[in-house]
C-alpha positions in Angstrom: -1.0 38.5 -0.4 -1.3 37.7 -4.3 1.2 39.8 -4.9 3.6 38.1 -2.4 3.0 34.4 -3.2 3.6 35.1 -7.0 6.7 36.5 -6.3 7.7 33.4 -4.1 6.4 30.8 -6.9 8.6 32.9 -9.6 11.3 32.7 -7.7 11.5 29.3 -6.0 10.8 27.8 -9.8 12.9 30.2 -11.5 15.5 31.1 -9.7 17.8 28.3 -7.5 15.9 25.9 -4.8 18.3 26.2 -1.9 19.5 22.9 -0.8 17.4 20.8 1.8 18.5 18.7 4.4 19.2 15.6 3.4 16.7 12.6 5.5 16.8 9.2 4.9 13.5 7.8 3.9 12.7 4.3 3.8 11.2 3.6 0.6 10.8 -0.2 0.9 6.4 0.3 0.9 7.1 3.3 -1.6 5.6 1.7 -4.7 7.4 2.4 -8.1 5.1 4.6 -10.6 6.0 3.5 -14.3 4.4 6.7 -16.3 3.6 6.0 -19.9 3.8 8.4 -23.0 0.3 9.3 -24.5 2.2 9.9 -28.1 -2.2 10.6 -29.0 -2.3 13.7 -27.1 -0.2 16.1 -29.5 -1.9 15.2 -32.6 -3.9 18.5 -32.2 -3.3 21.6 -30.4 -5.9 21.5 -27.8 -4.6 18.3 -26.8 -1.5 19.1 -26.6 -1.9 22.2 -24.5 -4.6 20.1 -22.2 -1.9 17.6 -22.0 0.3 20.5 -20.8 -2.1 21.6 -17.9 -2.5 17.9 -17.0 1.2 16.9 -16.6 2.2 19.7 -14.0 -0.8 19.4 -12.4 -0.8 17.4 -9.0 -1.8 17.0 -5.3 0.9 17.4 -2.7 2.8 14.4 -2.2 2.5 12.9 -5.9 5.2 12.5 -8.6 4.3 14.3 -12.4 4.6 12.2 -15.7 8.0 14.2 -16.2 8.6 11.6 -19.5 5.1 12.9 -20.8 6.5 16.4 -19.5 9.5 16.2 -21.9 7.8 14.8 -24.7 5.3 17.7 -25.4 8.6 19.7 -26.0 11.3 20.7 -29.1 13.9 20.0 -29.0 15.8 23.6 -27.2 12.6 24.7 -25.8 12.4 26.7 -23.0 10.2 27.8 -19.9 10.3 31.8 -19.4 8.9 32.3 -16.2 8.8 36.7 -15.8 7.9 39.0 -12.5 8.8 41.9 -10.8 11.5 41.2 -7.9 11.2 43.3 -4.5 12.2 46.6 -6.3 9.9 46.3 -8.7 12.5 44.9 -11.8 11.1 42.6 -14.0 13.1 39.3 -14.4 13.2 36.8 -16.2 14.8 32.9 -16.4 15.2 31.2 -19.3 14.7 26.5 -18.4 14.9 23.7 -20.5 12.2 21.4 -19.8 14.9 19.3 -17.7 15.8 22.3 -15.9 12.4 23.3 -15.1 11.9 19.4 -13.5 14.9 19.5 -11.4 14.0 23.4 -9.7 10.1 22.5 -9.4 9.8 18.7 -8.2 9.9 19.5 -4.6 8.2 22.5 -4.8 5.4 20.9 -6.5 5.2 17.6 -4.2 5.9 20.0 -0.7 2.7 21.9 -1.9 0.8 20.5 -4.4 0.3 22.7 -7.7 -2.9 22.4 -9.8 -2.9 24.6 -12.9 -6.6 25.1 -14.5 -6.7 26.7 -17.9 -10.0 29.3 -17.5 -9.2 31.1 -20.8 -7.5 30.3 -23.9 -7.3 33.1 -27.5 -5.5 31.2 -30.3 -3.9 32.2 -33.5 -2.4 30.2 -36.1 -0.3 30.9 -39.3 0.7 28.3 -41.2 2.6 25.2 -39.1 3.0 27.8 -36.2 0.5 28.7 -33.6 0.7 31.1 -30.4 -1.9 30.7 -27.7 -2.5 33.3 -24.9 -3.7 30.5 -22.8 -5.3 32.4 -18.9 -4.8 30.0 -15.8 -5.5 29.7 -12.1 -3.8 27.7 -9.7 -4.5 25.8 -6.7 -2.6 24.0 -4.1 -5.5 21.6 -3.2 -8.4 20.8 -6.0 -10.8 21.3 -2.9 -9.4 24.8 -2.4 -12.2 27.4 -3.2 -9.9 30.4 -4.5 -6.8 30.2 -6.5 -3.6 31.4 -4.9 -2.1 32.5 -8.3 -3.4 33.4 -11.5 -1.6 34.6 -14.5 -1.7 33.9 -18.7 0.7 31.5 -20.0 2.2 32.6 -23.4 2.9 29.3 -25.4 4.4 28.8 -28.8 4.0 25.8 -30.4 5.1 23.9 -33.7 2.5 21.4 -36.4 5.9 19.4 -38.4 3.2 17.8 -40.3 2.6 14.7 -37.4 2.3 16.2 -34.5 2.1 20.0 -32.1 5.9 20.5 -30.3 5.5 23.2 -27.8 8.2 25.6 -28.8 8.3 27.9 -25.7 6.1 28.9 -22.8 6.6 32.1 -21.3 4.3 33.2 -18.4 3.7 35.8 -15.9 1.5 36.1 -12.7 -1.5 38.1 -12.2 -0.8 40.8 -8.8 -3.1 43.7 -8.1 -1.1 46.4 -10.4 -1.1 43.9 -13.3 -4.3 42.8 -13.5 -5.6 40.2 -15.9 -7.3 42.3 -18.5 -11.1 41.0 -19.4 -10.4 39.8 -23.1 -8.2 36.9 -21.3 -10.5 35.7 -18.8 -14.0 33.8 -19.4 -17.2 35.5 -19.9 -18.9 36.6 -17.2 -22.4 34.3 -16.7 -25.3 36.2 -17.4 -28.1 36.0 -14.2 
């Protein structure tokens, strides 16, 4: 079951969202959310990768800080979402952070998408850092089990003021690609 709802979250984000029916909402009582950049949050690394998790994290039914979204990425960055297709080919789809928005919004408000980081292994040279950053995701935050897992692969940029992320590139955990043990937390000891 994993194995099947990875495949449908790579491709309904990757690859085209077929068009829905247009209905005519009445958005008169919708109130208007003005989102606000937190310019603080990329001054380090962790923050901006926290920042990250928080942004495309949301219940069903409620709209992302897309502005804070954009911000945390260079200019030409891209989202590499990779996984197998139904004959087992891997694939993979190459978004700008304002392609990313327009395949994922409905997606995300139809089912709600909360993306926990569990496990994060750093390494930085210079102005450039890579983080092999683990995550589970939920559709509710009162959901007991995760419906996907999988490691985010995230480049990122110091230009002397503040971390750009320079690409993220991810795949999903399924039960012939298991999430190796140095990427996931230590077990508790009893």
């Amino acid at each position: 079951m994993l194995k099947n709802l990875s495949l449908l979250f790579v491709f309904v984000i990757t690859f085209s969202l077929q068009a829905q029916d247009a209905t005519k909402t009445d958005t008169t009582a919708v109130k208007k959310v003005e989102f606000k950049i937190d310019k603080e949050a990329v001054l380090t690394l962790d923050g901006t990768i926290k920042s990250f998790y928080k942004v495309i994290s949301a219940k069903k039914d409620t709209v992302r800080n897309w502005k804070q979204f954009k911000y945390l990425f260079k200019k030409d960055a891209k989202l590499i979402p990779c996984g197998k297709d139904k004959m087992g080919v891997y694939h993979v789809g190459y978004l700008s952070p304002d392609e990313y928005k327009k395949k994922s919004s409905d997606w995300f408000k139809n089912n709600g998408f909360i993306q926990n980081e569990i496990h994060r292994k750093t390494e930085i040279y210079g102005n450039m850092a890579h983080a092999f950053s683990t995550f589970e995701a939920y559709h509710k935050t009162s959901d007991e089990e995760p419906f996907l897992r999988g490691i985010n692969s995230i480049q990122l940029l110091y230009d002397e003021e503040r971390w750009w992320i320079i690409n993220i590139y991810w795949t999903h955990e399924t039960y012939r690609n298991l999430i190796p043990k140095d990427y996931l937390p230590p077990r508790k000891k009893i």
